[in-house]
N, C-alpha and C positions, 0 to 999 in steps of 0.2 A: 481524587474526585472523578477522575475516568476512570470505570471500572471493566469497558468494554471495548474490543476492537473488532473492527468487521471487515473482513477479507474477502472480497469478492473474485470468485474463482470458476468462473463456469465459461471465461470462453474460450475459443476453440485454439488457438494458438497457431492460426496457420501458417506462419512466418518459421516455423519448427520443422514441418510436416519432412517427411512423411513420420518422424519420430512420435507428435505429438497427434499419430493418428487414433492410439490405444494408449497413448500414456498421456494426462494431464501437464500442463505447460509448468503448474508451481511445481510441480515433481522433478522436473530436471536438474541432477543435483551437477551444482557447485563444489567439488572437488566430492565427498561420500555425503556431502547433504544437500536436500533438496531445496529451491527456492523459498517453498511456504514455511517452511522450518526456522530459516533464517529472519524470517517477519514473526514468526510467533515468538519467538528469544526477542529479539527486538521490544515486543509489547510486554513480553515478560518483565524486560528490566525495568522499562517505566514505570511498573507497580501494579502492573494490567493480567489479572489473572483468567480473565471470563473471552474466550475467543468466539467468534460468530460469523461462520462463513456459509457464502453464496455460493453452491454447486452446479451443474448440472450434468446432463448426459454421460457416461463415462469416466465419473470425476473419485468413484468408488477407492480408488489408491489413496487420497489424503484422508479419507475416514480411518483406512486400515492404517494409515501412517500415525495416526493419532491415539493409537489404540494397543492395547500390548497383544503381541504374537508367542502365546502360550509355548507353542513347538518350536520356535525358532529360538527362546530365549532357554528353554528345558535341552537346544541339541547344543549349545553352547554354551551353557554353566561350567564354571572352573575353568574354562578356554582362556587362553589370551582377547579371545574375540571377544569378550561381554563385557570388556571395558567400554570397546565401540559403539554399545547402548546407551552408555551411559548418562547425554544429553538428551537422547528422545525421551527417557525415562524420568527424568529430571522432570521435562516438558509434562508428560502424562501424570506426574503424580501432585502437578501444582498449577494445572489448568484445568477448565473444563470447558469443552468444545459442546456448539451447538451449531444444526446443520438445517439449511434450505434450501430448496432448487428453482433456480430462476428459468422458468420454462420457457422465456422466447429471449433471446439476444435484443434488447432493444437500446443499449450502451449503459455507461457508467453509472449514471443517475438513475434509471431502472434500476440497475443492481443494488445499488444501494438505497433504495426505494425497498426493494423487495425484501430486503434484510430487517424493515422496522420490523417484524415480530419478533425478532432475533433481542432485537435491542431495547424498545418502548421509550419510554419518555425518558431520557435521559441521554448527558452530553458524551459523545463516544471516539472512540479514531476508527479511523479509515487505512489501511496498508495495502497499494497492488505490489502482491509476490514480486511481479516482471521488475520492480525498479529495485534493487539490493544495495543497501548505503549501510557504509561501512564509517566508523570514528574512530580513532585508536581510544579515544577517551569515556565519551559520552553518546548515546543510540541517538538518532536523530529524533524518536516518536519522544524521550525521554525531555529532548531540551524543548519541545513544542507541549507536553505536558504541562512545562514550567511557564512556559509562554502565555498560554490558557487560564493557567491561576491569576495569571496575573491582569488580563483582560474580558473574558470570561464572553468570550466569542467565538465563531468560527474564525479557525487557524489552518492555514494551507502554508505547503513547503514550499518554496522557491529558491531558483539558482540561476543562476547569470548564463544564457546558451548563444553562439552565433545566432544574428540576426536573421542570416539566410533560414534557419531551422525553425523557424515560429509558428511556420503549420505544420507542426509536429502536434504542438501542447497549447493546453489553454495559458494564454500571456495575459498579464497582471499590467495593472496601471494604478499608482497610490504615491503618498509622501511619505518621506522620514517621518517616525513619529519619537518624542520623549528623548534626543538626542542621540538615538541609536542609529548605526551604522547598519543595520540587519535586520528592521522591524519595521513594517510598512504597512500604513493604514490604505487600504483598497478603494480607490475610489471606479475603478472598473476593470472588466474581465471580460478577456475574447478569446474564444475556442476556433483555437488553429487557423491563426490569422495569415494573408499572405503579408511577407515581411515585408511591402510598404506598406501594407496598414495595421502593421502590430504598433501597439498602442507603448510597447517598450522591447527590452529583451530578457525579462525577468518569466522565467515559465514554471510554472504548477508540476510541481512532480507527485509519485507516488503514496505521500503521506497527507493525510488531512486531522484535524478535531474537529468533528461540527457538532452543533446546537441541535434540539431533537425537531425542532422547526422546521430543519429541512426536510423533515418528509410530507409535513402539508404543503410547504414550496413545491417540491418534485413532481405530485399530486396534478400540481395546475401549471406545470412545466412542460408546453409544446414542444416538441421534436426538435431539432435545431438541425446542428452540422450531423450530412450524415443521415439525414434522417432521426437521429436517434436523440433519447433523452440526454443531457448533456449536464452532468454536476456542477460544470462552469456557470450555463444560463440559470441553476437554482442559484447559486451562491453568488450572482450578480445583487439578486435582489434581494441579501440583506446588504450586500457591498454597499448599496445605495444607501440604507438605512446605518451607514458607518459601521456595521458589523462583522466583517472581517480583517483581520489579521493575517499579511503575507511575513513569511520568516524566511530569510537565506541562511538556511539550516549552516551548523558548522559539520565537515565530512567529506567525501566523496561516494556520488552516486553512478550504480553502473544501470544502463539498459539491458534490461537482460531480456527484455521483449524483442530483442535483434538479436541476430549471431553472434554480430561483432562486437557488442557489448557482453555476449554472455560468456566469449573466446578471452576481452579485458579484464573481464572477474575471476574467471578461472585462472588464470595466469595471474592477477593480483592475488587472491588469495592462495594460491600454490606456493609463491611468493615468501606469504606471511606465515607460511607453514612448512617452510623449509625443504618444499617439495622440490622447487627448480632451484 
């Protein structure tokens, strides 16, 4: 029933810099692959073949990443090398990519505001590059798929973070629902609370499903924290109307929007690849 994922990828990345002064932030690869890459395998396996990403300024590498390199794969045929293709190829030959440029930085909720034409009336996920979760079993977008069929509302990811860290992410407040130990019906949502007045310590990470509603929501969605449009204060207001769903996904998630999460993924996955 989700046929679409929408990657929002246009900002600046300056927690990188000077690296991501010329090179886009989802580009930064994770041992020879790059962040965005890792999120589109992800939506892949969920059943998700239509990707719909938010670009901007400079962001030209994930097109060409998306895309086959005539010369590069004609100067490496018969090589040991063009095994190394092998996944992007996989990727190009069973997705179709669609591209927009989100021309002024105004946050989350803008971008993915800006991606309705990408998407149009229909219920879709949401993937930021910067957060890479890993399952040995199951994709995280894949088990929040299932979540969806089964409630048929906005679904947002959540995981359990020190308290101290709560204006970090937007934090979730809801009950157990249906006897489940991992399924939370949302009774409210605050963007980057200070930790005495986080409302819990369950925080919104990188994966969403939402309803196509929310882009009339985002529409008449005032600026918040920051300044900027904020995905949180849309998806309060169906939270109100009982309509989201928080999930503590099963997995581990890295921050790769830091260093020092993206130095914990690299060395996890090194790891799992017999590198170290």
């Amino acid at each position: 029933m989700i046929k679409k994922c929408l990657f929002p990828a246009a900002g600046y990345g300056t927690r990188f810099l000077p690296a991501t002064k010329a090179m886009p932030k989802e580009m930064l690869p994770v041992l020879t692959k790059p962040l965005i890459q890792y999120g589109v395998e992800e939506a892949l396996e969920a059943g998700i073949n239509t990707m719909a990403i938010v670009t901007g300024r400079g962001k030209r590498a994930i097109e060409d990443h998306f895309d086959i390199s005539y010369e590069l794969e004609h100067q490496i045929q018969g090589t040991t090398k063009e095994k190394m293709l092998a996944d992007i190829r996989h990727i190009i030959d069973n997705c179709t990519f669609s591209y927009t440029r989100q021309i002024e930085m105004k946050g989350l909720g803008h971008a993915i505001l800006t991606g309705e034409t990408l998407i149009g009336n229909q219920p879709f996920a949401v993937i930021l590059a910067d957060d890479l979760c890993q399952d040995g079993e199951e994709g995280v977008l894949s088990q929040m798929v299932r979540i969806y069929e089964q409630y048929q509302c906005s679904i947002v990811a959540i995981e359990e973070i020190p308290k101290e860290e709560t204006s970090k992410y937007g934090v979730i407040d809801g009950k157990l629902v249906d006897g489940n130990d991992d399924i939370y019906r949302v009774a409210n949502m605050v963007e980057k609370p200070d930790p005495t007045d986080a409302p819990s310590n369950l925080a919104i990470i990188g994966r969403y499903i939402l309803t196509p509603d929310i882009f009339d929501i985002l529409r008449n969605t005032k600026p918040g924290k920051g300044g900027e449009i904020q995905i949180t204060d849309a998806l309060l207001t169906q939270a109100k109307e009982g309509r989201v769903i928080a999930y503590k996904f099963k997995g581990k998630r890295f921050d790769c929007g830091s260093v020092q999460g993206f130095v914990e993924a690299t060395n996890h996955f090194a790891k799992l690849e017999g590198v170290l």
